[in-house]
N, C-alpha and C positions, 0 to 999 in steps of 0.2 A: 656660563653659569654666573648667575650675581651674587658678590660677595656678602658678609654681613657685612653692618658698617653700626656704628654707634652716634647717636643724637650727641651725648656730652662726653665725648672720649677724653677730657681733663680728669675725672673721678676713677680713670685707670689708673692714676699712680699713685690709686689708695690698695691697690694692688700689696705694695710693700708692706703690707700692714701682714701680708701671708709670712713675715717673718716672726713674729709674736708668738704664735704657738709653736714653731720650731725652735724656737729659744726656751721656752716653755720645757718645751718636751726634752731637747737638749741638758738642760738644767735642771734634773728634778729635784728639788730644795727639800725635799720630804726628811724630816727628822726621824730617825732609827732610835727603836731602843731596844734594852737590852731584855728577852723574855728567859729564862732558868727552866729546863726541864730534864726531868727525874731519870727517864730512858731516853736517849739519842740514836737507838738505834738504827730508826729508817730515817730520820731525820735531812741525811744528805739525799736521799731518792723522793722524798716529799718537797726538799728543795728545789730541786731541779725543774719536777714539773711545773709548779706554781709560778718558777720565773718564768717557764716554756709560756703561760696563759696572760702571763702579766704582761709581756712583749706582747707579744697579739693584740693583748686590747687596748696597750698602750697609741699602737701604731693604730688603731683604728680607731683613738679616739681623736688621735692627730690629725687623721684623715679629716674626720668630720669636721674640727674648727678649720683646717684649711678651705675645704668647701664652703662651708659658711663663710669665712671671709670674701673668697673668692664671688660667691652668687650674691654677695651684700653690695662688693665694689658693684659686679655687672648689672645689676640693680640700676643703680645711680648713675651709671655711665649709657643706658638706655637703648643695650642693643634690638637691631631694627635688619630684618632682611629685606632689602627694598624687592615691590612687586618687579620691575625694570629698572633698566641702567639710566632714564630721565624721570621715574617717580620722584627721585629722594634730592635735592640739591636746596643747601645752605641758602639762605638769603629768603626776602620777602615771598611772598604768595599775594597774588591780585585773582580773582573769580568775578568772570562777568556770567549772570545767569539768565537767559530769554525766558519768557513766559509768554507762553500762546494765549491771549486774551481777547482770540476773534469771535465769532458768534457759534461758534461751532463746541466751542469751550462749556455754553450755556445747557448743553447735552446732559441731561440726569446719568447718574449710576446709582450702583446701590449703598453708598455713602455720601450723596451729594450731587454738585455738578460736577465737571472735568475740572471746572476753576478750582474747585473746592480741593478736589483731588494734586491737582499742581500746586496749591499752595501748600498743602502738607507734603509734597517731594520736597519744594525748597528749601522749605524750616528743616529736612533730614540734610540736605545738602550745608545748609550753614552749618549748622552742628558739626559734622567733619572735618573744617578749619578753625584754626584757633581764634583769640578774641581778637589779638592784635592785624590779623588778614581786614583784606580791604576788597568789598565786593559793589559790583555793578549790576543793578535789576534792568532791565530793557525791553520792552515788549513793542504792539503791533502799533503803539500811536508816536513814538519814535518823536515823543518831547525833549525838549534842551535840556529840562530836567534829569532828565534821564542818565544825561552823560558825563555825569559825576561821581565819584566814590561814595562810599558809604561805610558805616561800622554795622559790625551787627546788629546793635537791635534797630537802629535805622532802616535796615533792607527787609528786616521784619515788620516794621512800623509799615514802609511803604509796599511790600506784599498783603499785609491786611486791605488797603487801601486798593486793592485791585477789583476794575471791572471790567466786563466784557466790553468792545470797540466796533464801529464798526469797519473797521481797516484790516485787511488782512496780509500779510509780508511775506514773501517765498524766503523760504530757510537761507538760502546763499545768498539774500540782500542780508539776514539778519545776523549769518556769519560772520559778513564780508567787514561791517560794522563793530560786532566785538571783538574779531583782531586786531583792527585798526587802533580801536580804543586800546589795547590789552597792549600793542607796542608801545604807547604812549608812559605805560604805567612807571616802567622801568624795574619792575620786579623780575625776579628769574625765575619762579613758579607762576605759570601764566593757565589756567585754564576757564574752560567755558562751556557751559550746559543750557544744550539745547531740552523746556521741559515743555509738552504739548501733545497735540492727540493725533499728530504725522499727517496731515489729511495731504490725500493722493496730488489734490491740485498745487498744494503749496510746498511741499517736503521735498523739493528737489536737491535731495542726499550729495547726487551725486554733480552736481556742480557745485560743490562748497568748496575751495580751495585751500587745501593743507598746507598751517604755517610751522615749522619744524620748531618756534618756539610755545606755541599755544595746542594745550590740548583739551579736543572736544569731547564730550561724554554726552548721548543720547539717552534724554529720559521720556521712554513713549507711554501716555497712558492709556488704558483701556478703556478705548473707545469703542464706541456701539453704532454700529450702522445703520442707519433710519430711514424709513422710506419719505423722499420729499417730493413734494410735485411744485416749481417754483415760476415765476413769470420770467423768462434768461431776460428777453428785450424789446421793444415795441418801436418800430419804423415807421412815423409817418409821412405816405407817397403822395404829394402836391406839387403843382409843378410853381404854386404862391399862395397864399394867406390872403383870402378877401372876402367878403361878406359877399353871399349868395353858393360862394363854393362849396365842393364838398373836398374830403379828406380820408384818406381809405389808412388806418391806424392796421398794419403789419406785425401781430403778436403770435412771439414765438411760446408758447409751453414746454418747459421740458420736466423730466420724471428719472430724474437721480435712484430710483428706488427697485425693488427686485420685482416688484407686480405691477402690471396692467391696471393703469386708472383709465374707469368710464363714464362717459357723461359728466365731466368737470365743469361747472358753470362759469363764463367768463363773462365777467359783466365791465362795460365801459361806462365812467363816471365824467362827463363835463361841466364845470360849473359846478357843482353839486347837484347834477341831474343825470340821474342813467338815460345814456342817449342809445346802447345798442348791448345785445346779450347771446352768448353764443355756447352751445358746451361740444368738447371736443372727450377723445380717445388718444390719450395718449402710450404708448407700449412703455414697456418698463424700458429703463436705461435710454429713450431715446428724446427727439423734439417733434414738434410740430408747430407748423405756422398755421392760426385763422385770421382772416381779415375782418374787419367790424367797419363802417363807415359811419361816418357822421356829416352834419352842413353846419356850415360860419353861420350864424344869425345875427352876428354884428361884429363891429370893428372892436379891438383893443385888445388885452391880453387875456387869453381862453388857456385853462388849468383842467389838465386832465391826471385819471387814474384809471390805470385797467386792474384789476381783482380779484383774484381766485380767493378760495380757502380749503387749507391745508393745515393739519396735524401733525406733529408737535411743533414743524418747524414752521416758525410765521414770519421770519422777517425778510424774505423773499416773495412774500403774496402779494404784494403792492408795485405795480412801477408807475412811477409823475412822468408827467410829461407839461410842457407849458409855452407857449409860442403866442407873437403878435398878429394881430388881426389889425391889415393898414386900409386904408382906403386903397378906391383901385387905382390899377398899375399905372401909372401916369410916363405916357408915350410922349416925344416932341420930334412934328417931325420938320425938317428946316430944305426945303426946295429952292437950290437957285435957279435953278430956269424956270423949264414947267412944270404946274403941280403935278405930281402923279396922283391919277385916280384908282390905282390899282391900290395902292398902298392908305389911303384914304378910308373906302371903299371895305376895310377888312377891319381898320381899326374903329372907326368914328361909330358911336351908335351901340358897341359891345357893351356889355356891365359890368363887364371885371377891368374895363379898358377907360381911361380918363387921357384922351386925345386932344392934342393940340399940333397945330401949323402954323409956323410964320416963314416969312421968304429971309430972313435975315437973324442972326446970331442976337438977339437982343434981351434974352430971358438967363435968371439964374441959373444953372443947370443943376442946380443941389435939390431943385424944387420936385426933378423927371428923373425917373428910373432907367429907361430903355432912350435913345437921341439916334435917331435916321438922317441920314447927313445924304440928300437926295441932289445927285449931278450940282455939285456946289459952286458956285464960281472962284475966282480968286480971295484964299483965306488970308486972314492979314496976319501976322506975329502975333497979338493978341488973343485973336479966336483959336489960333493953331493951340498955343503957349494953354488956354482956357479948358480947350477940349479933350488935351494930353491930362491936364490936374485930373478932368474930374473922371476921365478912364481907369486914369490911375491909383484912384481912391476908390473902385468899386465898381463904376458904371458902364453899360453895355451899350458900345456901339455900332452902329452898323453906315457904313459905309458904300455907297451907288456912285458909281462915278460915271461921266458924262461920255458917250459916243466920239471916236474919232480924236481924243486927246484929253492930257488934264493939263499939261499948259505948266509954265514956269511959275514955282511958289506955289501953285493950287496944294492940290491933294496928296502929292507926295512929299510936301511940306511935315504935312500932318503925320501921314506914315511914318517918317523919318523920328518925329517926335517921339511918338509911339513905339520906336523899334519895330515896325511893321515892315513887311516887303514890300516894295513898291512897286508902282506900274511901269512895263518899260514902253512897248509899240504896240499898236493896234492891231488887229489882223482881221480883215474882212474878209471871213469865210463861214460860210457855213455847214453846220455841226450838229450832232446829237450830243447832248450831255452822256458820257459813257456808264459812269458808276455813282452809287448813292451808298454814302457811309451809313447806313440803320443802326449801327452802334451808337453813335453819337447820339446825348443830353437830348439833341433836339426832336429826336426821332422815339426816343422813348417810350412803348408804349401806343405808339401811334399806330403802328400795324400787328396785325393778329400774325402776320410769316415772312417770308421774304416773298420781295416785290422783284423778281427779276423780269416779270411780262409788264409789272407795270408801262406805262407810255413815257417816255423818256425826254424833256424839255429840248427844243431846238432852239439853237441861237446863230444869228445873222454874222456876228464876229464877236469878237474877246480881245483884252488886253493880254498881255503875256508880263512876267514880273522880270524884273532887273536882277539880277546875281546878287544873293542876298545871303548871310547868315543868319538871319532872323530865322525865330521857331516858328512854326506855323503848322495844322493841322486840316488835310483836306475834307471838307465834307459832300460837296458835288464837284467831280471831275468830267473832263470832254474826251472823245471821242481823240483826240490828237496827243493828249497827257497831258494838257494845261487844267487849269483850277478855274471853276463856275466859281464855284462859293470855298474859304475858307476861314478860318476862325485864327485869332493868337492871342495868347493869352498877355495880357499888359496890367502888371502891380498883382491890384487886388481885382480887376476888372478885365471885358475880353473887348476885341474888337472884330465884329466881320466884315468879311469885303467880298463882294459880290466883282468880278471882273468885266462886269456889261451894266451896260442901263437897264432897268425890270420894267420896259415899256411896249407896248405888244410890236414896233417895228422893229423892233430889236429880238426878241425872245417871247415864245408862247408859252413860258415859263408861268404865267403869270394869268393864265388859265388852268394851266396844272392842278390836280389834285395834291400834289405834292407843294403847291404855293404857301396853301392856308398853315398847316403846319410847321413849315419850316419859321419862315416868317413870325405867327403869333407864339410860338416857343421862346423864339426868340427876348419877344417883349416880356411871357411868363416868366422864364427863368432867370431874368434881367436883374430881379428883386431875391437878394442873397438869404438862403434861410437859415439862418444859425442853427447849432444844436438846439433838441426840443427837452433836451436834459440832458444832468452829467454825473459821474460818480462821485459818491461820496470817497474820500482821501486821493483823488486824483490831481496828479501835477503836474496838469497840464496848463496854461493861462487861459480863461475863461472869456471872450471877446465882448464886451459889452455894447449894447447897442446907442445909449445915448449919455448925457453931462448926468452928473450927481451929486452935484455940491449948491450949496444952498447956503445964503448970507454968510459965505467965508467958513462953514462947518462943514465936514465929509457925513455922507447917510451913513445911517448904520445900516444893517442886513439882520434882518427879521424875517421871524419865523411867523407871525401871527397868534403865537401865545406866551409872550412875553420872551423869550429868548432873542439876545440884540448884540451883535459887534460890530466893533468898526473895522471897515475891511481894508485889506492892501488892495486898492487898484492902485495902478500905475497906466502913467502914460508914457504910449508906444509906438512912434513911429504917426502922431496924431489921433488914434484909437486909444480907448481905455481900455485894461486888463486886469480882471481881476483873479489873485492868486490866493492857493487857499492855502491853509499851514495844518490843516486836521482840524479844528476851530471846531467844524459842524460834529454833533454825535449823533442822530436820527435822521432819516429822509424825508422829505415834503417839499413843498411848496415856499421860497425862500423870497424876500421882495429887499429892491434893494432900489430908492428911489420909485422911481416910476417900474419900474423893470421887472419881470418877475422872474424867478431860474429855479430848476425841479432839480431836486438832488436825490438818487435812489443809490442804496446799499449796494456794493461790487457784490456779482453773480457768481465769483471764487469761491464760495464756503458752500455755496448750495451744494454742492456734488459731496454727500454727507457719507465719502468712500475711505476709507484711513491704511495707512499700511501697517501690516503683520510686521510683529516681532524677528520673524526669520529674513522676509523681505526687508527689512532695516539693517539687518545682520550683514545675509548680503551684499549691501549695497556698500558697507565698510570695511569686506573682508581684505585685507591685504593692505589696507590703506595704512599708514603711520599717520600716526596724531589722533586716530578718532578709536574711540570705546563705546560698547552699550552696557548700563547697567543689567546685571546679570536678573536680577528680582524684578515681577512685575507686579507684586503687594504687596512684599514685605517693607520694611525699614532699610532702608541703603548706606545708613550716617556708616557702620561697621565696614559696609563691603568698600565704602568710597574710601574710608581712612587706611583700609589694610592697601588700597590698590595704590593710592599718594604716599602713602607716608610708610610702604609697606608694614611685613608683618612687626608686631610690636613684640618684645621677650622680656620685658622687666618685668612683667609678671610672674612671669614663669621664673624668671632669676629670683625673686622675693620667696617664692613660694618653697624651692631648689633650698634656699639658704637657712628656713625654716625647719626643713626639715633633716636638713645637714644637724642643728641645733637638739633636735629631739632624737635623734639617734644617737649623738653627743651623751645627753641625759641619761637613756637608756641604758648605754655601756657603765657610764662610772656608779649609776646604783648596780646594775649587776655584779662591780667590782665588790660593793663593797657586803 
């Protein structure tokens, strides 16, 4: 059981003052006189009782001043029964208070929005602490501002000041933050209130970790479940970006809500041109994918938007999307001995394909996407040294090595540069290729099942590789367990290597149905696609594709209708990256030099599900440090101060001492 204790226990040794009217009463100074009467008869038995009455009311009038003094001291010495053994303790008070200010906040009830709603919890939460406490406002945009003290009407100035964001924060990043802060403070009353409308996706209660010196108090408001129908995400399947192509845009719909939406109209917007329209059925609480295609009609950067419309909730109806459209894929292929015509023959004449051949290393290689490095002869240090940079910064290449040997310094020069496995002996035998990796990038899409009857490439001999820790990944294997073709991944870039020459005395590989695609995959997905959009308050580093500095001045990053910063890129490892700090507050279409990048609102809030009051209950039963406010519309300033500061009795003592006083009164006029 918790003791009482007292706020100013020095006004107890006004206690002593209880000696006053027992001196009082001790001492009675009352002057006697002398009254003369004619018969004395009963005079001694009228005596008697009179004193009998005068004692009694003496002592009961003593009574009363002593109570009065007594409830005058406790008054002023301010006793207090604390709620628990860590409500009540001497020294500063700090209060850091979160405020859920994600889109979900923007939710009507029947006195406002939920903002509205949490900004009148907090003004009852100030109120509860006195003037001289020192509090912290903190919400989902998680500004440096932020992390600074404040006086009261400060955190009320900056409460007025609050808007909705689009950044949303799971509870235990939002905790994990105010205790940190709350150690910092040095106070020994440390608490922290979480105030917000619990939504399912971000209110994970129950990873919040309990600090035995800060205590949490959840404040949930009543929120309202809504039905949303929202766009989650949009996957565009290309295996490159080139005018004449098409583009098959993968949009998922989902339906947060408790009914059946039908016929939802999905319209695809490119350019500011609806290029395709689709309406789907989606069940309640579930998703659904439809696909919409479209074609490149020319090169440069194409800006898209898919669409729905949806009531009450809109800031989910929209996803950007936004990608380069380059010229085509520019192949080089470099043949030291004989050309091959087979590889010529697939590339030269395509229109998504810009082909070139020379017999010798003499072209920039920043200029080609995809480089075929065809039975090479001996490479010098320079070309090795040339072909490792530009694998390594991005580029795909593919490597044919020559029949019957590669010779001192050749090709496994180059491997070696590469971290690649090298070739060790020849082996002239012949072979069916045993297995085809169809999982693999390059296989993609390319068969409607598995191809186990397909006809399976024969080859005359193969290389076999050298004892190698290098990584490496098979995509055609042979009938013996060696490797036809394998891929490794080097930097930013891959390398494959085919273990034969692709020339028909060698392998009918190169009649294969299985030739054309492996091959022109190959050159497709040579050309890196970056994201086609990214979340708004994501912190992640954003990879940029080209320079953006102009006569010694950084670009800004524009919106297209007047909104403009300067952004942090940094350079990294030779790439730029640019990193965002919350900066943005709406999604669209954002241009930053030449460059364009789609920003869409996170798909966290959509799921418009909140948790019950009991299920919050639950979720902190038994835990030490955390409370829930017991009221879910009244006024709290009361419930919060009796559970801090427990219950308060000066009142009551004031009241007690009062009335000590008028009973006091009561007796000496009936005395007299």
């Amino acid at each position: 059981m918790v003791g009482m204790t007292f706020a100013n226990p020095v006004f107890l040794w006004g206690l002593l003052a209880v000696a006053i009217p027992v001196i009082v009463h001790l001492f009675n100074f009352r002057r006697y006189r002398k009254v003369y009467f004619s018969n004395v008869e009963r005079l001694s038995e009228l005596q008697t009782e009179q004193r009998r009455r005068s004692r009694l009311r003496q002592w009961l009038v003593l009574a009363m001043r002593i109570l009065a003094v007594v409830f005058l001291v406790l008054a002023f010495a301010q006793p207090v029964i604390p709620a628990s053994k860590e409500s009540l303790r001497s020294g500063s008070t700090a209060v850091s208070i979160y405020v859920d200010n994600s889109f979900s906040m923007a939710n009507a009830t029947a006195d406002g929005t939920l903002l509205d709603a949490a900004r009148r919890r907090v003004r009852e939460v100030v109120d509860a602490y006195a003037v001289s406490d020192r509090f912290q406002l903190i919400t989902n945009d998680v500004k440096g501002s932020e992390m600074r003290w404040l006086n009261r009407d400060e955190v009320l100035l900056a409460l007025d000041e609050l808007v909705t964001t689009p950044t949303s924060a799971m509870m235990s990043d939002v905790a994990q933050r105010q205790t940190d802060f709350l150690r910092q403070s040095g106070a020994r009353n440390r608490h922290a209130y979480l105030v917000g409308d619990f939504q399912r996706t971000t209110a994970d209660i129950a990873a919040i970790e309990a600090d035995s010196s800060v205590l949490f108090t959840l404040v949930p408001l009543a929120a309202v479940e809504a039905d949303n129908l929202f766009v989650d995400s949009v996957a565009l399947d290309a295996p490159a970006y080139f005018a004449g192509g098409t583009v098959t845009a993968g949009i998922t719909i989902g339906n947060s809500g408790s009914r059946d939406a039908e016929k939802v109209p999905v319209k695809l917007t490119v350019d500011g041109r609806e290029r395709a329209l689709a309406t789907v059925d989606v069940a309640a609480g579930s998703t659904i994918r439809t696909d919409l295609v479209f074609k490149l009609d020319r090169t440069g950067w194409v800006d898209g938007c898919v669409t729905i419309e949806d009531y009450p909730v809109t800031f989910d109806d929209n996803y950007h999307f936004s990608f380069h459209v380059g010229d085509r894929i520019r192949v080089l292929q470099l043949d030291g001995g004989r050309p091959n015509t087979s590889l010529r023959r697939l590339f030269d004449g395509d229109s998504a394909i810009l082909y070139q051949r020379a017999d010798r290393l003499q072209h920039d290689l920043a200029q080609f996407d995809f480089v075929i490095l065809n039975e090479p002869p001996r490479l010098t240090s320079g070309e090795v040294q040339q072909l490792a940079q530009w694998v390594t910064g991005g580029g795909s290449l593919l490597v044919v090595p020559p029949a019957g040997g590669v010779g001192e310094g050749g090709l496994n020069s180059l491997l070696a540069a590469l971290q690649a496995p090298q070739l060790d002996r020849w082996v002239q035998r012949r072979m069916k290729a045993g297995s085809v990796d169809y999982d693999h990038l390059l296989f993609l899409g390319v068969f409607s099942g598995r191809s186990d009857e397909m006809e399976m490439p024969t080859v005359q001999g193969h290389y076999t590789f050298a004892r190698s820790q290098a990584i490496r990944q098979s995509i055609i294997t042979l009938d013996d367990g060696g490797d036809m073709l394998e891929v490794t991944p080097v930097g930013e870039g891959r390398l494959y290597l085919f273990t034969l020459p692709l020339d028909e005395e060698q392998t009918d590989f190169v009649n294969q149905a299985l030739f054309v695609p492996t091959l022109f995959n190959m050159a497709l997905y040579s050309r890196p696609l970056p994201p086609a959009s990214h979340v708004l308050g994501g912190a992640d580093p954003i990879l940029l594709q080209g320079s953006y500095e102009s006569a010694g001045r950084p670009t800004e990053l524009t919106d297209g209708d007047g909104f403009s910063i300067l952004p942090d890129v940094r350079q990294v490892g030779g790439r730029r990256q640019l990193v965002m700090h919350g900066e943005l507050l709406h999604d669209g279409i954002y241009t930053l030099g030449e460059e364009h990048l789609a920003f869409n609102y996170p798909r966290r809030e959509s799921q418009m599900q909140f948790l019950e009051r009991g299920e919050i209950a639950k979720a902190i039963e038994g835990r030490s440090g955390f409370s829930l406010v017991r009221s879910a519309d009244k006024p709290i300033t009361d419930e919060l101060k009796a559970r801090d500061g427990g219950r308060q009795l000066w009142r009551l003592c004031l009241v007690m001492a009062l009335v000590a006083l008028a009973l006091e009164t009561v007796l000496l006029k009936l005395r007299r």
